[in-house]
N, C-alpha and C positions, 0 to 999 in steps of 0.2 A: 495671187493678189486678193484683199479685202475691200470690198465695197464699202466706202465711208456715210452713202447716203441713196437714197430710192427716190426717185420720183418720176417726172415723164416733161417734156419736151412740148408746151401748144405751140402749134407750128399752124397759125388759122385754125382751122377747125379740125383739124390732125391732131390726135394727143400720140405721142413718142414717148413708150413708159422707156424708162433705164436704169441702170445704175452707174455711179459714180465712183470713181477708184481717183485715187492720186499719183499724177504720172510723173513726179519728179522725188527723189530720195536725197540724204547728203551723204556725201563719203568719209565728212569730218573724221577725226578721229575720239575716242567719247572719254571725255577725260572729265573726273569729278575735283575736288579740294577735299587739303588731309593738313591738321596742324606740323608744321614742319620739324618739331620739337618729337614727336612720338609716332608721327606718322598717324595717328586717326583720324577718322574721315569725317568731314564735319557736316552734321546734321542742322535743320532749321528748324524751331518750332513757332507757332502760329502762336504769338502772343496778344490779346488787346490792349489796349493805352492802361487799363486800369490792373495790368501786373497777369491777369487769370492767361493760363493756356488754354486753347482753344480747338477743339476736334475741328476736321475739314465740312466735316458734316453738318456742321454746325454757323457754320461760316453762311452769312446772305452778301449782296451788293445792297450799295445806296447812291442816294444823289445829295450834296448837299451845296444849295443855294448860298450858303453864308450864315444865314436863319434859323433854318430848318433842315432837317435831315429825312432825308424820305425812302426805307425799304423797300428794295423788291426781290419776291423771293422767287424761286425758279421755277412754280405756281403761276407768278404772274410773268412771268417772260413766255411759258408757253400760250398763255392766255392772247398774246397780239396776233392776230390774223395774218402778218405776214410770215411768223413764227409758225405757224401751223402752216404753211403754204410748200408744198411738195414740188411745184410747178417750176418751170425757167419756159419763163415766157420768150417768143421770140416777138421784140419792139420794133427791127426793121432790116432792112438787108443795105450792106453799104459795101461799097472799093477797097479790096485790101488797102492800095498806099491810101488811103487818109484816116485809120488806125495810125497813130503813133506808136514805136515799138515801148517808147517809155512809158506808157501807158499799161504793159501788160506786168500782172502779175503771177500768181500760180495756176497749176497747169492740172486739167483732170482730165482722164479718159471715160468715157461713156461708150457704156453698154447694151448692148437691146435688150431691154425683160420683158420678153415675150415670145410666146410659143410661134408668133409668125409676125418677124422680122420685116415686113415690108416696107410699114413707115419709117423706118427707121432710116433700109437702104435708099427708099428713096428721098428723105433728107439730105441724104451724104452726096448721090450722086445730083441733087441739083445742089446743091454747097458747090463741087467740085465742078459743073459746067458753069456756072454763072461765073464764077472765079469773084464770089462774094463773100464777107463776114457775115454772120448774124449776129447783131444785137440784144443781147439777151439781160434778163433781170430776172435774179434766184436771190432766196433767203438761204443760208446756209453758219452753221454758229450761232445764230442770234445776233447776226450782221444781214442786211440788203445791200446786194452785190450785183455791178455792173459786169459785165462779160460778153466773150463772143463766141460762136460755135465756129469752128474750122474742119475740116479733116486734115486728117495727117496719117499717110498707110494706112487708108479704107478704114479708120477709126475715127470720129466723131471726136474733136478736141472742144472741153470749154474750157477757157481760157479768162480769169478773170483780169478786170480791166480797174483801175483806179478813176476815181470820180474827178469829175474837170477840175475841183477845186482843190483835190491834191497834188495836184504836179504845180509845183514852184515856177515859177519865170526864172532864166539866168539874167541875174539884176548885178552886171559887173562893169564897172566906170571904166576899164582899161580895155574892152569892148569900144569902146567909141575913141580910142585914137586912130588917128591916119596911118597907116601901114601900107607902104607901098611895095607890090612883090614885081620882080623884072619876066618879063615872056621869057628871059632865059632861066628862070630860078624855077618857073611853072613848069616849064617842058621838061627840065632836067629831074621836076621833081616827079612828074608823072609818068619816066622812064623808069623810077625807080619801082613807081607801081605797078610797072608793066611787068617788071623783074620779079616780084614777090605775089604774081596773079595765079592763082591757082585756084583750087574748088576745095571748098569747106567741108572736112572730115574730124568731127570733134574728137575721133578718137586716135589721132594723133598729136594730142597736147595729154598734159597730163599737172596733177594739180605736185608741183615741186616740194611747196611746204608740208604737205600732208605726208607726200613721201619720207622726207626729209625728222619730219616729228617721230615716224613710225620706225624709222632705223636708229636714232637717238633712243626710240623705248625698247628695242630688239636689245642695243648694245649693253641698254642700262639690268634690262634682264637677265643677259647672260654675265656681265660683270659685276653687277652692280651700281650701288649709288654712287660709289667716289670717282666713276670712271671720267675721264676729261674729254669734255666735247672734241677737243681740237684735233684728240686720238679719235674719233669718229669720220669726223668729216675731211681731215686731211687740213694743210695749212691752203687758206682763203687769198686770192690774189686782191690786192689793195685796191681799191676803185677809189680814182679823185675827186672828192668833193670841194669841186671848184665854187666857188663865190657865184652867185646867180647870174653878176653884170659880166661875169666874163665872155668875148667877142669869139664867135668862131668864124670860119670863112665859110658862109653857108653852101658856095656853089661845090666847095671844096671837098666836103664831105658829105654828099646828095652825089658826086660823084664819085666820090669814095664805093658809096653805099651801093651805087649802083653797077660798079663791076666789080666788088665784094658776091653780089648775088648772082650776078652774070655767071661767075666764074662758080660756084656753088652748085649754081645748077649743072654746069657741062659735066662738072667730077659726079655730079650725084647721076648723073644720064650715063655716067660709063662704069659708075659700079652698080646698075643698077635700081637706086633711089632710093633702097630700103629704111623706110624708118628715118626717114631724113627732114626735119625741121629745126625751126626756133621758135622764139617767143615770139616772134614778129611774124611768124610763117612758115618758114621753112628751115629748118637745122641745118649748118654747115657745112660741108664734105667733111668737113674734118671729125665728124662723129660717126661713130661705126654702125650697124643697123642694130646695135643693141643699146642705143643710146635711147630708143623706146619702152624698154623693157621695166620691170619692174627690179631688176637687179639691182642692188643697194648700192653696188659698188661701186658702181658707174657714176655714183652721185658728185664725189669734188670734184671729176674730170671734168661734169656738165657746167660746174658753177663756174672753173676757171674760165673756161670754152665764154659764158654767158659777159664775166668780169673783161675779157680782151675784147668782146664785139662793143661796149661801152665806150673802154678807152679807142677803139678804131677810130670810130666817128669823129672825134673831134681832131684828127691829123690835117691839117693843113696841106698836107703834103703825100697825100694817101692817093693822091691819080693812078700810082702803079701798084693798088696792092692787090693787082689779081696773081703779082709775081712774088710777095711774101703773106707770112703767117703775121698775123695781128696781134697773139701773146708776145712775138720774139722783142717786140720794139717799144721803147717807151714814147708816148704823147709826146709831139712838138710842143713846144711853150705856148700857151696860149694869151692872146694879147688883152691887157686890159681895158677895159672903156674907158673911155677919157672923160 
């Protein structure tokens, strides 16, 4: 790993020198643009409004008022004091829950630079007895940045945080109608959560579309360009896109749902579990333990498997289906609002 940035930690009158690494990466897949006519790749060049191309070098920011137009050059952006500031002060120590999780943004690991480590470790282990945040403020880009130190695996996490006045309010009018839920809709529906409870292991999910883009570019390499998607991915089972007002019978399918996973789990406890989720938690017995795997192959089985747990839900009439399979049967009719 590369250190993106140096500085140190006032913790009162403790300075915690460190460095900075960035702990999260993307797995996207890295695709640029190419005219579709010749296949070259298209480049951009830095033009100004009056026609001249323009080096990168050469390039400053501005502000402009409406007026006036006002330069600044990268001179004066290190010339502001907070610009020159190496420090992430710590402002206060606060309760993890009154952090909002929407509030966090990117994520850096922190290092000790220093030949003896001790404020360091003992920041971390009072972080981890107090079972506190700290509140922090770094300059970092040529941005002042909110944040909080955490540990995570005997590592010092800063964690930046967005300023109160960028989190939006949800301002939604269909919020405020009356919706009344029955004790029996509640309990049936919180059996269903009881079914789908387990412990959080991110690395058994996996990102579908990236998989999915990366075997399209596999195929297209060893075939070529005229090769046809459908010869890829195998034929797609048809998902209903029913009309929004359409009525389900909610008790009907919350207990559908719930000895769907009942029954999920017992087969997955007798072969073992391996590899066993969905999108919602846990994957169906009916997936093999190489339904985690990176194997391309596996991929239309996963979609159809995904396309029949859809149409499940809305069966009216799904009370017994810990005794059949959810591709075999088509949706009951569903009734319309009146």
């Amino acid at each position: 790993m590369r250190s993106i940035w140096k500085g140190s930690i006032a913790f009162g009158l403790v300075n915690v020198p460190i460095k900075v690494y960035a702990a999260t990466e993307t797995h996207d897949v890295s695709l640029h643009q190419v005219h579709d006519e010749d296949k070259g790749r298209i480049r951009y060049k830095r033009v100004c409004e009056f026609g001249h191309e323009v080096e990168y070098a050469d390039i400053q920011r501005a502000y402009d008022d409406g007026d006036k137009t006002v330069v600044l050059t990268a001179d004066d952006f290190k010339k502001l004091p907070e610009e020159q500031s190496h420090e992430i002060e710590v402002l206060e120590f606060v309760p993890v829950e009154q952090v909002d999780p929407m509030m966090f943004e990117k994520s850096y690991y922190l290092e000790p630079d220093s030949r003896s480590p001790k404020a360091y470790v003992l920041l971390r282990e009072t972080l981890a007895k107090t079972d506190r945040l700290a509140i922090v403020q770094f300059t970092l880009r040529q941005k002042t940045r909110l944040g909080v130190l955490r540990v995570n695996d005997d590592v010092i996490l800063l964690q930046g945080l967005l300023w109160g006045d960028e989190v939006r309010a949800a301002d939604f009018k269909s919020l405020d109608a009356s919706v009344k839920v029955s004790a029996n809709e509640l309990k049936m529906s919180s059996s269903l959560v009881d079914s789908m409870s387990t412990d959080f292991d991110p690395d058994r999910y996996t990102d579908e579309y990236q998989a999915e883009l990366q075997q399209l570019i596999d195929a297209k390499l060893e075939a070529g360009d005229d090769i046809e998607t459908e010869k890829t991915f195998g034929e797609r089972a048809e998902e209903d896109e029913g009309e929004g007002g359409d009525v389900i019978d909610l008790m009907a399918a919350l207990r559908a749902s719930v000895d769907k996973n009942r029954s999920s789990r017992s087969s997955s406890s007798r072969t073992g579990g391996a590899g066993s989720r969905s999108s919602s938690g846990s994957r169906s017995s009916s997936g093999s333990a190489d339904d985690d795997t990176d194997d391309s192959t596996k991929k239309p089985a996963a979609r159809k498997t995904t396309a029949a747990k859809k149409t499940a839900a809305s069966k009216s009439t799904a009370s017994n289906s810990t005794s059949r399979k959810a591709p075999a049967r088509k949706p009951a009719a569903k009734k319309k609002a009146s």
